[in-house]
N, C-alpha and C positions, 0 to 999 in steps of 0.2 A: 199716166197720160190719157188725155180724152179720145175718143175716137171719132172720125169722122162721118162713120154710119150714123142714117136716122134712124130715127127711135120707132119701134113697132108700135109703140102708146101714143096714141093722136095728142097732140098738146090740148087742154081745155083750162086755160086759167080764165082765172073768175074776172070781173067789173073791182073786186075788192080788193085783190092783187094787183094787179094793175094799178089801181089808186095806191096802195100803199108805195109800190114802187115809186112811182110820178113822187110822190109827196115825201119819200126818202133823198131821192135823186135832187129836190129844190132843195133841200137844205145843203148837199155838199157840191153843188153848180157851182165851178167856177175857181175850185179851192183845188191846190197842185194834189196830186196823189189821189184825187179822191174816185177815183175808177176802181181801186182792189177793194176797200168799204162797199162802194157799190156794189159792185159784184158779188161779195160776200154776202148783204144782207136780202139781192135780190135771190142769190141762192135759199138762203133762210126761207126767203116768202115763199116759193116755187118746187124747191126742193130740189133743181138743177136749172141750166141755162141752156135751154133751146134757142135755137136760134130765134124764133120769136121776142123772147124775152132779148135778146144781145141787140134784136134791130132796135125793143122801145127803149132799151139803152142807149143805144147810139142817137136817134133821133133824139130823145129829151139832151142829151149832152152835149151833141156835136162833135163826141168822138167816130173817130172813123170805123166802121165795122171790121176792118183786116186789125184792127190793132185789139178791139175788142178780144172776134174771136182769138187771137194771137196768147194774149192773156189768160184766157179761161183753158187754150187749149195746153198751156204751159204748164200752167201751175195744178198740183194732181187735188188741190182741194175742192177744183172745180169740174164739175161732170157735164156733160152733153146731152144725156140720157138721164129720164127720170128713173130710181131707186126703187126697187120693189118693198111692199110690205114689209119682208124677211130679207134682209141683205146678208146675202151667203157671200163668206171672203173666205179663201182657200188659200193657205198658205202656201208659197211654192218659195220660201228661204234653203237655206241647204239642207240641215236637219230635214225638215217633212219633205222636200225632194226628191233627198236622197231612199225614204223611206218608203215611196211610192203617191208625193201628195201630187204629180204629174196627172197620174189616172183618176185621181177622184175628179179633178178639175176636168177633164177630158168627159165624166162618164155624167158627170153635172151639167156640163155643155149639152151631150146629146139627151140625158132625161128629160131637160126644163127645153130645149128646142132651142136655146138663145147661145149666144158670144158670148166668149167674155166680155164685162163690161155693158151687156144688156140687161134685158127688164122681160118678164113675159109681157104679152100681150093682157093678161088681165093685170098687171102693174101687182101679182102676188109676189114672187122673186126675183129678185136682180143677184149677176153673179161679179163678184173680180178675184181678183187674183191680189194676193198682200204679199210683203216681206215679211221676215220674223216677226212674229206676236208675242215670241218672249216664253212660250211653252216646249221646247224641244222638248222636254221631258215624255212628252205625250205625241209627239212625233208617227205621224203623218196630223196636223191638226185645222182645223174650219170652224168658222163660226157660223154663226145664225143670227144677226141682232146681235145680245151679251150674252147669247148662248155660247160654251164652248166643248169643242167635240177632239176628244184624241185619239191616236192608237188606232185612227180607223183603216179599214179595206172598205174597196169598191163595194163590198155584197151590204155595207154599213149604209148605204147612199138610202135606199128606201125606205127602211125606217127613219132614217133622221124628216126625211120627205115628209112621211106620213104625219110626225108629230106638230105638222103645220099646217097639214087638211082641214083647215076650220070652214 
């Protein structure tokens, strides 16, 4: 589910996004269902839906913005908040739960300064929280991107950190 906090990352879309939008949005003007394509491809362009992006939606469309945001904030394909570099997902399913993946997402929170579901301020990490990824085996488990990390403890969190210092 999306969150209703802003985003610490000023929005800054380009003149080209924007036109790409406008000029995806003519083509499915007017056609029933064509709001979740939208959405999806406006995501593609932007890499989430500030509200920025939901107004030149609503304005090119003439859909209403309570239904827009309504949509984006339903469906969990859609985010609020731009995605950092390294998108860290901490599993918190039973397996890694029960295993201690609570605390790594807790110690993640307070390392990188952000919520769940935020971005730092330099748009390097963003953090959330997943269901099963399919590895209990390696329980407590997080990703990085396609990176994947098991079997960890909290004392594990800085080095994983460090391997992203570029």
């Amino acid at each position: 589910m999306g969150s209703t906090k802003t985003s610490s990352v000023p929005f800054n879309g380009t003149a080209e996004q924007k036109e790409a939008l406008l000029a995806m949005i003519e083509e499915h003007k007017g056609q029933e269902g064509a709001l979740m394509p939208i959405l999806q491809k406006a995501q593609d362009i932007y890499g989430y839906l500030p509200i920025e992006v939901q107004t030149m939606i609503s304005e090119a469309t003439g859909i209403p913005m309570e239904k827009i945001y309504g949509v984006v904030t339903f469906y969990a394909q859609f985010s609020l908040n731009p995605k950092g570099k390294y998108k860290i997902s901490v599993c918190l399913g039973t397996a890694c739960y029960v295993k201690g993946s609570g605390d790594l997402y807790n110690k993640l929170m307070e390392k990188l300064g952000i919520e769940g579901g935020g971005c730092t301020p330099d748009g390097k990490f963003s953090l959330e929280a997943c269901r099963c990824i399919g590895a209990c085996g390696l329980a407590p488990v997080l990703t990085v991107n396609d990176d994947v990390y098991g079997k960890l403890t909290v004392d594990d969190i800085d080095d994983i950190l460090a391997k992203y210092a570029d």
